[in-house]
N, C-alpha and C positions, 0 to 999 in steps of 0.2 A: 504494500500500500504506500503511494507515493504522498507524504505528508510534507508542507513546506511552510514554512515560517516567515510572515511576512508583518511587515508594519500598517496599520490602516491607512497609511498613505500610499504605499504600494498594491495597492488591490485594485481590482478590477472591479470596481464599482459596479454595472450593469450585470456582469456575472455572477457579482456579490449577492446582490438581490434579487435574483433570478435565483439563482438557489435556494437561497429563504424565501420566495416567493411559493415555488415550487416543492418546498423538503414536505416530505411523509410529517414532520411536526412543527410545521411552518406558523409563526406568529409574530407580532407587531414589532418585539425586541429586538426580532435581531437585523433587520436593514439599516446598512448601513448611516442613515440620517439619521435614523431612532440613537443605534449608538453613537455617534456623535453628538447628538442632544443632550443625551445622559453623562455621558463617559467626558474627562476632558481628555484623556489617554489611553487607548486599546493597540493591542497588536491581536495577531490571530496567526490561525494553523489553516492550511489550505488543504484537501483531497486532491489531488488530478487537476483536471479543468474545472475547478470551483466545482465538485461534485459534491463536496460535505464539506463543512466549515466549522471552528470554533471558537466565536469571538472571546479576547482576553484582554476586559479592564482593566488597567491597573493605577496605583500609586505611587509614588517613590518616598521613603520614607529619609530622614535626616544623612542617612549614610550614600544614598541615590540606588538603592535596591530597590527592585522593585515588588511587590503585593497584588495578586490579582485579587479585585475585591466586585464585591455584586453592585453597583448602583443604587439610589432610591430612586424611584419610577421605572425600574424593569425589575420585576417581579422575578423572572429567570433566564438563562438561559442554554447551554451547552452546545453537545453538537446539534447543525441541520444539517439532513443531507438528502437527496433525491433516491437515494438506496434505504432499505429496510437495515435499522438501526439495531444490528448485531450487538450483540455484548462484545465480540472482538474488534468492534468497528468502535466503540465506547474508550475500548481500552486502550487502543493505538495511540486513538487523540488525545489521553490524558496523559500516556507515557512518553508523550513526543514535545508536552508541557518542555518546554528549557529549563533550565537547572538555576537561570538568571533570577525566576520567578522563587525567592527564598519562601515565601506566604502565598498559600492558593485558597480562597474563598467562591465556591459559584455553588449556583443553585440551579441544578439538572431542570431541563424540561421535563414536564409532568409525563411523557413517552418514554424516557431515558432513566434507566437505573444505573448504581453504581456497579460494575462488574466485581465479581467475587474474589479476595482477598488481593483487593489494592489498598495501600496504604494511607486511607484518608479516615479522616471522623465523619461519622453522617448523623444529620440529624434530619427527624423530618418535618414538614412543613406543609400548609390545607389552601388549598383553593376553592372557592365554590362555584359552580355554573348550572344556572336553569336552564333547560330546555322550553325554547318558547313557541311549538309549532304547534300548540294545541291552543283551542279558543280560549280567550281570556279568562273565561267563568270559571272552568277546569283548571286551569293556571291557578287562580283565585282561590279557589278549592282545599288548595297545599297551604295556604297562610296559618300562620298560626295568631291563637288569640289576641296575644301580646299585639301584633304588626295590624290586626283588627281593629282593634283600640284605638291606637295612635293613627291609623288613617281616618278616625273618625273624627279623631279631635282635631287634625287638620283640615275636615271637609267643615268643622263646628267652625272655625278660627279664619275661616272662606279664604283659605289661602289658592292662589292661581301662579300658572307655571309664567316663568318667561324665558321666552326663547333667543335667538341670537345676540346672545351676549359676546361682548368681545373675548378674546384672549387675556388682554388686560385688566380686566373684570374679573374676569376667572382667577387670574392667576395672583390678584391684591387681595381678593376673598380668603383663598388659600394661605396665602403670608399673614394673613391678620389673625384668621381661625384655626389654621391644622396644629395639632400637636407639635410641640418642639423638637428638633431634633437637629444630630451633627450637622445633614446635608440638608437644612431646609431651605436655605439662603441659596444654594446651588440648584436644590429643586424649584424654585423658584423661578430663576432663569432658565432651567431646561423646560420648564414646562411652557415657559414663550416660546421655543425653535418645535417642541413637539405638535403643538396646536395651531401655531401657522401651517408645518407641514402639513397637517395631516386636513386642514381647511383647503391648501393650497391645490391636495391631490384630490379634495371631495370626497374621505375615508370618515368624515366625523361631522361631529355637531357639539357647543354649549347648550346649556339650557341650567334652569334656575327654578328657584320657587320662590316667591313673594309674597308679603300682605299687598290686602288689600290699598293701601297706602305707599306701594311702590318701594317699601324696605324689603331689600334679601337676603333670605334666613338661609340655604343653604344653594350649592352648585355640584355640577359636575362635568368632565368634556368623558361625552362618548366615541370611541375608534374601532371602527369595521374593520374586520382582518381574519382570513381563515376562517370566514361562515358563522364570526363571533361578534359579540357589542361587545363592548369590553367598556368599563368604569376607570377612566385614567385616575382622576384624584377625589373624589366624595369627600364635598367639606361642608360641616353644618355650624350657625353660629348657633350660642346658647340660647337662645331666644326661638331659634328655630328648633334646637332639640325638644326645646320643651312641647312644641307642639305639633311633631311628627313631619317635618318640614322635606326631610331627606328622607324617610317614609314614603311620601309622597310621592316627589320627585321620582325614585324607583318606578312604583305603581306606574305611573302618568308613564314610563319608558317602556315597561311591561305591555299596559294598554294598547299604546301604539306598534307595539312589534309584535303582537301575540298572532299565530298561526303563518308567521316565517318560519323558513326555515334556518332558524339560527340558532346557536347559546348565546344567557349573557352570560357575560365573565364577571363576577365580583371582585377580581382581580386584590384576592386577599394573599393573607401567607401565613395566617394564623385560624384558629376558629373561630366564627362569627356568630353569634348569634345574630347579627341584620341578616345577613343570609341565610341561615337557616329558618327565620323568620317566614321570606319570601317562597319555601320547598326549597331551595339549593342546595345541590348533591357535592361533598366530600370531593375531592381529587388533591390526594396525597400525589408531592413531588421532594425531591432530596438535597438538602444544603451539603456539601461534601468540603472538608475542611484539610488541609496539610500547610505543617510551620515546620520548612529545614532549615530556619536558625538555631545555633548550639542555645540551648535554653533558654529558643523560645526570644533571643534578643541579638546575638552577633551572629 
């Protein structure tokens, strides 16, 4: 198997994405724009003629080592490739990892397991995805009481969706409401280059929910990819959790997509109770970990 090691600037772009366009476990992460939006630094492993790929973010840490590490706003990713994803085809790409990479951090596509006794820590990690091809009612059906409740008291609170909101919007809502974290400031900027892309290529839409008096209690940008919605950032203010605001929102997405043929993605990494709320089915995927610094520091 002819694997080749290349930097993100030496790829063949069109090839690049064409293979994740096209791989058996093809999704939004891994085109090249997507990692570029996320990532400030990737290299990657090549197949052949871009026949399987596996992008590698990384870091450099005080010494200029490098760390491949996961992104916030990609969820996963490992290899894609247009051939059916062997355990020996798993294991090539990860043994072909360079030696430069002292710290390996990624999280397998939810298709891709870790092949057997390699030498990584795995832990695992939940995604949730509805199936939306049945009529809404049926859909509905699957709620549970909790999520009943709270879309009541948001139909009580006459809250109403809105629709094309900017990028901008989205992504000051975000900064002002989502939880804290290392990358949020860098999330922040990637999520301007993701949402122009993905408005640019006609893959997605904003949307919102407000009172009646034009304040917005929560958002979210939805991205079409691989016969999926997918939920890039779901962000609710307090004012709106308190009254089912991002509840809503869902529902109102549900509604309008019910009897395609598509999932959504809840695009979690943990378990959720908002999506299991909605019926959403479990899909376990694997964070796989290796540090060959001497203890873990040099």
């Amino acid at each position: 198997m002819d694997i080749k090691f290349l930097s993100s600037a030496d790829i063949d772009k069109v090839k690049w994405n064409s293979c994740v366009h096209y791989a058996v476990n093809g999704n939004i992460f891994g085109y090249k724009w997507y990692l570029d939006a996320v990532a400030r630094e990737w290299d990657c492993l090549v197949e052949g003629d871009y026949e399987s790929v596996l992008p590698l973010p990384f870091t450099k840490d005080w010494l200029g080592r490098k760390t491949v590490v996961q992104p916030e706003l990609m969820r996963e990713l490992g290899v894609y490739s247009i051939h059916v994803l062997s355990q020996g085809r798993v294991r090539k790409f990860l043994e072909a990892i360079p030696d430069e990479y002292k710290k390996i951090q990624i999280d397998l596509n939810e298709q891709i397991g870790l092949p057997e006794k390699m030498d990584y820590l795995v832990a695992e990690k939940t995604n949730y995805q509805l199936l939306l091809e049945k009529p809404y009612e049926e859909i509905a059906e699957g709620y549970s009481r909790d999520l009943l409740l709270k879309l009541e008291k948001a139909e009580q609170a006459n809250l109403r969706p809105k629709a094309n909101l900017k990028p901008e919007k989205v992504a000051n809502f975000y900064k002002k409401h989502a939880p804290a974290s290392p990358q949020k400031e860098q999330s922040f900027h990637a999520m301007h280059r993701i949402m122009y892309n993905i408005l640019h290529r006609g893959w997605g839409f904003a949307s919102g929910i407000e009172t009646p008096e034009g304040e917005l209690l929560a958002v979210d940008f939805y991205i079409y990819s691989h016969s999926k919605v997918m939920r890039l950032a779901p962000v609710v203010s307090p004012q709106g959790k308190a009254v089912g605001a991002l509840e809503s929102l869902t529902n109102n997405l549900i509604m309008t997509h019910a009897e395609k043929r598509m999932i959504l993605d809840f695009n979690t990494v943990t378990d959720s109770e908002f999506a299991q709320g909605f019926g959403a089915q479990a899909n376990a995927f694997q964070s796989i970990k290796k540090d060959k610094r001497l203890f873990g520091v040099l």
